[in-house]
C-alpha positions as CSV (number, residue, x, y, z in Angstrom):
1,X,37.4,109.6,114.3
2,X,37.0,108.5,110.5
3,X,33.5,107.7,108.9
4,X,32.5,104.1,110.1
5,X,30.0,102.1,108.5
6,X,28.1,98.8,109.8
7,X,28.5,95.3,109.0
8,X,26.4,92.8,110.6
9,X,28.4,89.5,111.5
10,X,26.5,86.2,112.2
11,X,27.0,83.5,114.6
12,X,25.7,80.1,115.0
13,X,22.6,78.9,117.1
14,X,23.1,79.1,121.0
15,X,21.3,77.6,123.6
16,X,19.2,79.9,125.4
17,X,20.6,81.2,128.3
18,X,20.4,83.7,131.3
19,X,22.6,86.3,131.6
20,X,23.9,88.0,134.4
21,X,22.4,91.4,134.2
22,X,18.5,91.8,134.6
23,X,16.5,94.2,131.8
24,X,16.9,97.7,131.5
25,X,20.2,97.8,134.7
26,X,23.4,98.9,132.9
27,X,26.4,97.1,131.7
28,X,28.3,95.1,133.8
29,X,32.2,94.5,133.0
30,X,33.9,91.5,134.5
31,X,38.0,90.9,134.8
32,X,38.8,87.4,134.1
33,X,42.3,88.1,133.3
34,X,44.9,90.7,133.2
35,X,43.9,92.0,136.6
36,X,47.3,92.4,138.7
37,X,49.2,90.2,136.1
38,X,50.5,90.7,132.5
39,X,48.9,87.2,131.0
40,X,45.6,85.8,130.1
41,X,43.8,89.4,129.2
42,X,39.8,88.0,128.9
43,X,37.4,91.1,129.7
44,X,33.6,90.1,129.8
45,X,31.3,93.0,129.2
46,X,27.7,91.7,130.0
47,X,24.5,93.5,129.3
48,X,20.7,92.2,129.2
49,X,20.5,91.5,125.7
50,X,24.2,89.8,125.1
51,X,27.6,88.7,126.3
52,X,30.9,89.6,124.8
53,X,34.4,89.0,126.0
54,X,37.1,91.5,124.9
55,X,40.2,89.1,124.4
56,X,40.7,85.8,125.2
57,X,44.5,84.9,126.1
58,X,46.5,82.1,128.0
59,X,47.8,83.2,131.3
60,X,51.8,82.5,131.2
61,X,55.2,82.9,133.4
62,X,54.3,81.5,137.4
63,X,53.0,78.3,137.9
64,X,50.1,79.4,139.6
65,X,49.4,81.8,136.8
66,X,49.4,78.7,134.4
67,X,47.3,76.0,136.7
68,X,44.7,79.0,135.6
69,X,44.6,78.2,132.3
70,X,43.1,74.9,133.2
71,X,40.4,75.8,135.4
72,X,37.5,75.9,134.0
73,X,36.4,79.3,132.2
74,X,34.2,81.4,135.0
75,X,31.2,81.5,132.7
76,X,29.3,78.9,130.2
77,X,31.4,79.5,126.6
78,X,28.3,78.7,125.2
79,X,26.5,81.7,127.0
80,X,29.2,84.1,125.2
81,X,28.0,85.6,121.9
82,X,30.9,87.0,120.3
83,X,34.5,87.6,121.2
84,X,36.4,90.9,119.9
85,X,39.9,90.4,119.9
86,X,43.1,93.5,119.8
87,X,46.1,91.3,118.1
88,X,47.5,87.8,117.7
89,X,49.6,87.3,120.8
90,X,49.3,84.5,122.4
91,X,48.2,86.3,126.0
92,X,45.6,87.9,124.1
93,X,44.5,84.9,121.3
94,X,45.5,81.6,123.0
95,X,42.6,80.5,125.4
96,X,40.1,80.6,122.4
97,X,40.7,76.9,121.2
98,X,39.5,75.9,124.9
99,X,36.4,78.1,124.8
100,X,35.7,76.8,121.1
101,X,35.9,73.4,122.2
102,X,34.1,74.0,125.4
103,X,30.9,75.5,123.6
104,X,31.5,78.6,122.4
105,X,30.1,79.2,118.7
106,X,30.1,83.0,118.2
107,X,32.0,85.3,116.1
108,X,35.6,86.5,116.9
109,X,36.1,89.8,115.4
110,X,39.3,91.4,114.2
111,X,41.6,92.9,111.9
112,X,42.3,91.0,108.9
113,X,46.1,90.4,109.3
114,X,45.3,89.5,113.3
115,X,43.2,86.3,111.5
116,X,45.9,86.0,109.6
117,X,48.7,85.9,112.3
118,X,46.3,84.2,115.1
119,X,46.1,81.0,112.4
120,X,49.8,80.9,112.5
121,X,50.3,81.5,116.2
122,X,47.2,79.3,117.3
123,X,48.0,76.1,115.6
124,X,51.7,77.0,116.5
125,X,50.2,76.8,120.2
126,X,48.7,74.0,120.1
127,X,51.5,71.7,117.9
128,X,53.7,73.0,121.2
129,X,51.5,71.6,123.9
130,X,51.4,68.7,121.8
131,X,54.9,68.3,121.6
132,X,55.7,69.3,124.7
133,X,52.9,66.5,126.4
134,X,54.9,63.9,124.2
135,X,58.1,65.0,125.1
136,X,57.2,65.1,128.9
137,X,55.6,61.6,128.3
138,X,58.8,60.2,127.0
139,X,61.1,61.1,129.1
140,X,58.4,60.7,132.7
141,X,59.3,63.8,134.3
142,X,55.7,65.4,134.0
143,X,53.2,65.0,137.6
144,X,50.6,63.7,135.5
145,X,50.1,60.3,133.8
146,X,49.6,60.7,131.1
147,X,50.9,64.4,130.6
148,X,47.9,66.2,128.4
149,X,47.9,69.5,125.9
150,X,45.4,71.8,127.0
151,X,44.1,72.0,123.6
152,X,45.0,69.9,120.3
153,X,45.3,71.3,116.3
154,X,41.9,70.3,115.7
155,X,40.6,72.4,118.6
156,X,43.0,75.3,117.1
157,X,41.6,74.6,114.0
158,X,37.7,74.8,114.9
159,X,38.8,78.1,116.6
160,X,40.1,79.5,113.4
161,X,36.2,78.5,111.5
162,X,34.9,81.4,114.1
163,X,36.9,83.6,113.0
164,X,35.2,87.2,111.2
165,X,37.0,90.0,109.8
166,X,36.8,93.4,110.3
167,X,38.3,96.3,108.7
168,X,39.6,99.5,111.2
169,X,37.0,102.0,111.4
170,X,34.3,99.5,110.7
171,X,31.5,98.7,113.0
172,X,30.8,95.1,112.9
173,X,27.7,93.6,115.1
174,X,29.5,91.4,117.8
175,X,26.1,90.3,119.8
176,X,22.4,91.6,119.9
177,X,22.6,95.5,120.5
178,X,26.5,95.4,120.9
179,X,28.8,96.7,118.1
180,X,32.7,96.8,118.4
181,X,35.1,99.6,116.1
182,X,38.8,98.3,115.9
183,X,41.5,101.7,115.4
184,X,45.1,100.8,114.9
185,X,47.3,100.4,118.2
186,X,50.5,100.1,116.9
187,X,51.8,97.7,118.9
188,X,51.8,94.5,115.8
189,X,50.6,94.5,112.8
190,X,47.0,94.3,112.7
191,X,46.8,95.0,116.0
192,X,43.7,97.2,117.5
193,X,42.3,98.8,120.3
194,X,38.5,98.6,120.6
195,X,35.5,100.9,121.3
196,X,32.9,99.1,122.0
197,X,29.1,100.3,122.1
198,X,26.3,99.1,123.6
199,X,22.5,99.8,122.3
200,X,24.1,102.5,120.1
201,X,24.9,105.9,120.1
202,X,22.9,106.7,123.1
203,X,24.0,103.5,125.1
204,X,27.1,103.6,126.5
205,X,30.9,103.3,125.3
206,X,34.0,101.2,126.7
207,X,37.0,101.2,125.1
208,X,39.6,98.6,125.6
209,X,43.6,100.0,124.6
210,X,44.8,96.4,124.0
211,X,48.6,96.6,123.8
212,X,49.8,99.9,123.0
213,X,52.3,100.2,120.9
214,X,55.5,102.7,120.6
215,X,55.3,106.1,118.4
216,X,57.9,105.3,116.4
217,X,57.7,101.6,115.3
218,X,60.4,100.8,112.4
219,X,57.1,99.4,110.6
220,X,54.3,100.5,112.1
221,X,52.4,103.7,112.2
222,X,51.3,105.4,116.2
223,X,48.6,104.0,117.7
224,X,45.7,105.9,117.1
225,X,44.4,108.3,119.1
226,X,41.7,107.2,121.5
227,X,38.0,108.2,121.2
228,X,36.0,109.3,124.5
229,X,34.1,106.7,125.8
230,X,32.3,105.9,129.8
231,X,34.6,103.8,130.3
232,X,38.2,103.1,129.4
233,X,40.5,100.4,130.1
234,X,43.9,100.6,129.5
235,X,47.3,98.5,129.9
236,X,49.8,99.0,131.8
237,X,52.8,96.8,130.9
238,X,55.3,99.7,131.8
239,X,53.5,101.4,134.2
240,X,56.1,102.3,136.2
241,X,58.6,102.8,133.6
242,X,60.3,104.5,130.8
243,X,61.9,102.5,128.1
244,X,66.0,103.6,127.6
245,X,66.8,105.7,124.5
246,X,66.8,103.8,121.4
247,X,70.3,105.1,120.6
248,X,72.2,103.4,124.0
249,X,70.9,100.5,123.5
250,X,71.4,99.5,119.9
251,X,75.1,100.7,121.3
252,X,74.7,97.8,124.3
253,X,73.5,95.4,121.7
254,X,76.4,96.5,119.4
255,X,78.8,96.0,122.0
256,X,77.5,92.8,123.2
257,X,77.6,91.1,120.1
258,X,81.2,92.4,119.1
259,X,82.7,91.0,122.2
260,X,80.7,87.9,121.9
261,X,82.1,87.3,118.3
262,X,85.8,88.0,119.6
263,X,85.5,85.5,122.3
264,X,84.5,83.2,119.6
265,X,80.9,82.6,121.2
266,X,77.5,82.5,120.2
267,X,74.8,85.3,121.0
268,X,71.1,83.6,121.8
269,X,68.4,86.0,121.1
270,X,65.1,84.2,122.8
271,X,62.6,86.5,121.1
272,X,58.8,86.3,120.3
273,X,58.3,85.3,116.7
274,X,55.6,88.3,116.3
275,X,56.9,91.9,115.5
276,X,59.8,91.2,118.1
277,X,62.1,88.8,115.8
278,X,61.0,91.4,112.6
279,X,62.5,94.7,114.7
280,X,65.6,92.8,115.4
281,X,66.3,92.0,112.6
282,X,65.7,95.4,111.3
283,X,68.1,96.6,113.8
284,X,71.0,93.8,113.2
285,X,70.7,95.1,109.6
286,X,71.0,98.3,110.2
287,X,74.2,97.9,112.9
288,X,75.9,95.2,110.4
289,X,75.5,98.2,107.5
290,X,76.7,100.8,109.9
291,X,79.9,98.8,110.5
292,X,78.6,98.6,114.7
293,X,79.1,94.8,114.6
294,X,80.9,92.4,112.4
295,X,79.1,90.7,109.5
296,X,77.7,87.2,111.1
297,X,75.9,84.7,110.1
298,X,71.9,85.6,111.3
299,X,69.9,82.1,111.7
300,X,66.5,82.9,112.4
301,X,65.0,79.5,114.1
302,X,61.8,79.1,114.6
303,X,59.1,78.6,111.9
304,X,56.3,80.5,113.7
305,X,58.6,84.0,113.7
306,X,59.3,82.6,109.9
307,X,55.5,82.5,109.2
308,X,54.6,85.9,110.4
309,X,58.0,87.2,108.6
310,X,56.0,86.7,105.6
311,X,52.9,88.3,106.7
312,X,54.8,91.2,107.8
313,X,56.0,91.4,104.2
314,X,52.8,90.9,102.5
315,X,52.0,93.7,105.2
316,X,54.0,96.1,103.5
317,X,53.7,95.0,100.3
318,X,49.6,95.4,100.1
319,X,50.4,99.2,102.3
320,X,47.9,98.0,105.4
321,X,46.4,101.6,107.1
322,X,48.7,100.6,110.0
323,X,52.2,100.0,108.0
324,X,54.1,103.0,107.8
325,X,56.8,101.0,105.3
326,X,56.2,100.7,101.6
327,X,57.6,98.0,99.1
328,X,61.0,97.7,97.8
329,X,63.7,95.2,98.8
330,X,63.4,92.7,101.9
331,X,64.0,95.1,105.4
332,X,64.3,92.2,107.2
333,X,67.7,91.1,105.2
334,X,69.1,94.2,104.9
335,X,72.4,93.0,105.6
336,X,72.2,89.7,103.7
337,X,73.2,87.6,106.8
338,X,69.7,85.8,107.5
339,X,69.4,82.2,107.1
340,X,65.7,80.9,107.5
341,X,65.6,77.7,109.9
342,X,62.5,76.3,109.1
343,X,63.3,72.4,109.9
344,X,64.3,70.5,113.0
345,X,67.1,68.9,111.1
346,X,68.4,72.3,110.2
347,X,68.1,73.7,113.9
348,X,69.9,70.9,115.4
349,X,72.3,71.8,112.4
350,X,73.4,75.2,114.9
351,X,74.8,72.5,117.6
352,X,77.4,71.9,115.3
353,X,78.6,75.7,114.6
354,X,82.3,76.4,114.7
355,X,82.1,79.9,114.2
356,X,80.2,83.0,115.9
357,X,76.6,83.7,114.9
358,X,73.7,85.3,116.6
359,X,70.4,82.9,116.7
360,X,66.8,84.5,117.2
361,X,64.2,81.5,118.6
362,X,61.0,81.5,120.3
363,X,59.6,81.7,122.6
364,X,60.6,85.5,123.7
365,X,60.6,84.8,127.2
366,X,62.3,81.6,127.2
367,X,58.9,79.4,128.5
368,X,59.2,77.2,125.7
369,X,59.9,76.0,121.9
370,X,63.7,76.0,119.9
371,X,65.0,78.7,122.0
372,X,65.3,76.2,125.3
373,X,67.7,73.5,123.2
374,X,70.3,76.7,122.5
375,X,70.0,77.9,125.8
376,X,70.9,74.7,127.3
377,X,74.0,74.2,124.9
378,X,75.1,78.3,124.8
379,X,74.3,79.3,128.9
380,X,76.7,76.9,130.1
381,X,79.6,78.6,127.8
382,X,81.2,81.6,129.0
383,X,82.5,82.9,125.6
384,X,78.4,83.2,124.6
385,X,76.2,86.0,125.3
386,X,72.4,85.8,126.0
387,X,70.7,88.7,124.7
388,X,66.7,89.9,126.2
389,X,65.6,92.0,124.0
390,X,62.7,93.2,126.1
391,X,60.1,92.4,129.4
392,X,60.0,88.7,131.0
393,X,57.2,88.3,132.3
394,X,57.7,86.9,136.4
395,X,57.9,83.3,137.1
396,X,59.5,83.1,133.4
397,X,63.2,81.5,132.4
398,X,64.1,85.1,130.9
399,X,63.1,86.7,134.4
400,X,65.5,84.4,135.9
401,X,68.2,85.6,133.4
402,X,67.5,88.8,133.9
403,X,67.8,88.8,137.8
404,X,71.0,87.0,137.4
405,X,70.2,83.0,138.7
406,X,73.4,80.7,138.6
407,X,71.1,78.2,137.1
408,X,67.8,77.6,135.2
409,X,65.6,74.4,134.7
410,X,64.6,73.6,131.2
411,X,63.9,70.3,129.8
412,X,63.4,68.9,133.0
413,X,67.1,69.4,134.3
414,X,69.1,72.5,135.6
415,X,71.7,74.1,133.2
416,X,74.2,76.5,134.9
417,X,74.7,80.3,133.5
418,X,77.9,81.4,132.9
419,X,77.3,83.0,129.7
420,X,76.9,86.5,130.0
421,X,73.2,87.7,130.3
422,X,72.4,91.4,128.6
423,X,68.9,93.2,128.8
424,X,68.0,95.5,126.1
425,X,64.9,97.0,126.5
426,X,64.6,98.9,123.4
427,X,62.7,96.4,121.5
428,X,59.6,96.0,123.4
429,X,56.2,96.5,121.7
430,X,54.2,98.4,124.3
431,X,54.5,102.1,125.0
432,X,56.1,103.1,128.7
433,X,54.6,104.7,131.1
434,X,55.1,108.4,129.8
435,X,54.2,107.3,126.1
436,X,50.6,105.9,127.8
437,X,50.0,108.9,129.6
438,X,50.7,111.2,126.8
439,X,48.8,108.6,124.6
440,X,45.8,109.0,126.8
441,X,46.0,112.9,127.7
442,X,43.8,114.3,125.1
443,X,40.6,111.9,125.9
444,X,38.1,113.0,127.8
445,X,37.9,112.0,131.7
446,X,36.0,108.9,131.9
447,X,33.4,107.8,134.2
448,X,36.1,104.9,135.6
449,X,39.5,103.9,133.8
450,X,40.5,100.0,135.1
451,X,44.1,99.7,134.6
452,X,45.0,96.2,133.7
453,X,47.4,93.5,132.1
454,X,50.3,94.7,133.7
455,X,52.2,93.5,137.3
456,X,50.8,95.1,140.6
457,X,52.9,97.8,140.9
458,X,53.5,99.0,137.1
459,X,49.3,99.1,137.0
460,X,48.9,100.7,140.5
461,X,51.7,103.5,139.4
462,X,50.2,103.8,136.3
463,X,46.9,104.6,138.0
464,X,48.1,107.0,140.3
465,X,49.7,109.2,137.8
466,X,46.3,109.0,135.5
467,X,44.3,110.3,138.5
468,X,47.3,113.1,139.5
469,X,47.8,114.5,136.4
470,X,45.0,113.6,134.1
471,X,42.1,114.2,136.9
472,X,41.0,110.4,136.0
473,X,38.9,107.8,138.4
474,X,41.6,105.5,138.0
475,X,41.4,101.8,139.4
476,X,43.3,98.3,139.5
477,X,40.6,95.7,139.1
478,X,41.0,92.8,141.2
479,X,40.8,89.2,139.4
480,X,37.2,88.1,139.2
481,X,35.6,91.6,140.0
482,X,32.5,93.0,138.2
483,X,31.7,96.6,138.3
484,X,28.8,99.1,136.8
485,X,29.1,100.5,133.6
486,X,28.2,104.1,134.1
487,X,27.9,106.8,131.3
488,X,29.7,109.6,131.2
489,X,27.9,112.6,132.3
């Protein structure tokens, strides 16, 4: 691992509290999300001088999954004395406006760019619960009167005051006797996995994969390679499976949007504004040069996914350790085809479009945002083509495209699907299940690995195959369990 050095981060006065774990026992490490679900990754590591919680993200896609978002948070906020989090997506970022508001006052530790991204996709968060509360007010089909955000700006914004960057490689003081070393995970940019270390050197060592990206990213470098530690815990988003070759499905894609275009139709790309809308485009590029698809008009609507478009550029333009790309022209308008949506004048603007096109809108998995007003118009047309460019989450609208429903509620009414539906699964962010293995293979056996944020089966598959042929004490944590810290003997 490279040469670290130390920085001490402060955070404001906290009550005094009691924690959960008496002097001199060892850690304890509570799942509070992502345990048997692929949302709402919180993991609280609790020892007798501190608390500090390893991510702290909204859960999403079934409605009971959701309602848990608004119970309140197992332990005091206030009682939490620093927060370390791996990346800016919302499953990972999103709760910490509630535990802001609800007393926490601690440091949140990350890279840089993920400050810079989680201000974008924060506020962007909370202006859509916002919205969405008026909009559910207006037209009275919400349960509740009167239909409430879960958070507002100003809680975003209070969030974002908390926030403390940390280089990768750099051990930054999260809570008395705690430090916390991000190392590039190559899943967004800025994104991290974490080795956190408690009473130094001689204490004990968890380290927490995040989301792990791909080895071969069209911008970002491969994850790094993971340190020995106690304990590890480790996604498991694709578990249970291998992502399809690169090759066959840009040729699926290609194919999809061709026909689309002859029919006269428009392809719908619901797609999550970070890293996700900037491969895509990448890849349209690169198919529209190649002469795969016919030159179309590209309309990229949503200003969140325009937001982080520019961070990826600044990305690449300052050479960030985990950008593989360096300047030159724009890679993200390769073909010069991409409009930039930015208003809601100019996104109703597509309602009008006579021609064929291909529109990328958040969110990725269809739960909310533009996306939802060109899904109504488009799934009801059989000359268009929805394309899902990568996982949907269960209990989410894209899950229901996927498995092939003859209709989907949005906007409080059902819209029938005849447009075709195509999965892709090229362009998802995480590694599969042979990448995580492979990515995991030259670490030492842990005392316990927890396999987390990923559905039941992908995380008890991926479990089994770390114990069969890595030797590992492999585990799926159960929602709510705490378990011993132990230290590698």
């Amino acid at each position: 691992m490279a040469q670290t050095r130390s920085v001490a981060l402060g955070r404001a006065d906290a009550p005094t509290i009691s924690y959960g774990v008496p002097m001199g026992r060892p850690p304890v490490l509570s799942f509070l999300g992502a345990a048997g679900t692929v949302t709402g990754s919180r993991f609280l590591l609790e020892t007798d001088g501190g608390r500090v919680l390893v991510d702290c993200g909204l859960f999403q896609g079934l409605r009971e999954l959701r309602r848990r978002n608004w119970a309140p948070f197992p332990v005091d906020p206030s009682s939490i004395d620093g927060v370390v989090l791996t990346h800016a997506h919302v499953d990972h970022c999103g709760y910490l406006p509630a535990l802001v508001r609800d007393g926490f006052s601690g440091p949140i530790v990350s890279t840089p760019t993920t400050a810079e991204l989680a201000r974008i996709v924060l506020m962007d968060a909370a202006h859509l619960q916002e919205e969405e509360a008026a909009y559910a007010n207006s037209k009275g089909f919400s349960k509740h009167r009167p239909a409430l955000p879960l958070y507002t700006s100003e809680d975003a914004a209070a969030a974002l005051e908390r926030f403390r960057p940390a280089e990768y490689a750099t051990r930054a003081e999260v809570a008395p006797g705690i430090e916390a070393e991000l190392v590039p995970a190559g899943h967004i940019v800025g994104s991290a996995s974490a080795l956190v270390t408690v009473d130094g050197e001689s204490g004990r060592r968890l380290f927490f994969s995040g989301d792990v990206g791909q080895p071969h990213h069209p911008v970002l470098r491969p994850p790094a390679t993971p340190p020995d530690a106690d304990v590890i815990v480790t996604e498991s988003t694709y578990g249970n499976r291998t992502h399809e070759p690169a090759t066959g499905a840009l040729e699926r894609m290609a194919d999809a949007i061709a026909q689309t275009a002859r029919r006269g139709g428009t392809v719908v790309i619901p797609s999550f504004a970070v890293d996700r809308t900037e491969v895509l485009l990448m890849a349209l590029g690169e198919l529209v040069r190649a002469g795969r698809v016919p030159r179309l008009p590209i309309y990229a609507d949503s200003p969140m996914a325009l937001a982080v478009l520019d961070v990826y550029r600044r990305a690449i333009e300052r050479g960030e350790p985990d950008v593989a790309l360096t300047g030159g022209s724009d890679p993200f308008d390769a073909a010069g085809e991409l409009h930039e949506l930015h208003t809601p004048e100019e996104s109703r603007s597509l309602n009008e479009l006579g021609f064929p096109s291909v529109i990328i809108s958040a969110s990725g998995m269809a739960t909310g945002g533009r996306v939802l007003h060109h899904l109504a118009r488009c799934l009801p047309d059989s000359r268009c083509t929805i394309i899902l460019p990568g996982y949907q989450a269960e209990g989410t609208r894209g899950r229901q495209l996927a498995e092939g429903v003859r209709a989907v509620k949005m906007l409080g009414q059902y819209v029938p699907v005849r447009a075709r539906v195509v999965m892709v699964d090229a362009f998802s962010a995480h590694a599969d299940a042979n990448e995580l293995v492979a990515w995991l293979k030259p670490v030492a056996p842990p005392a316990a690995c927890y396999v987390v944020h990923g559905e039941q089966k992908s995380s008890e598959a991926l479990a089994e195959r770390l114990g069969d042929e890595l030797g590992w004490n492999s585990v799926v944590p159960t929602l709510g369990e705490r378990v011993r810290v132990d230290r590698l003997q």
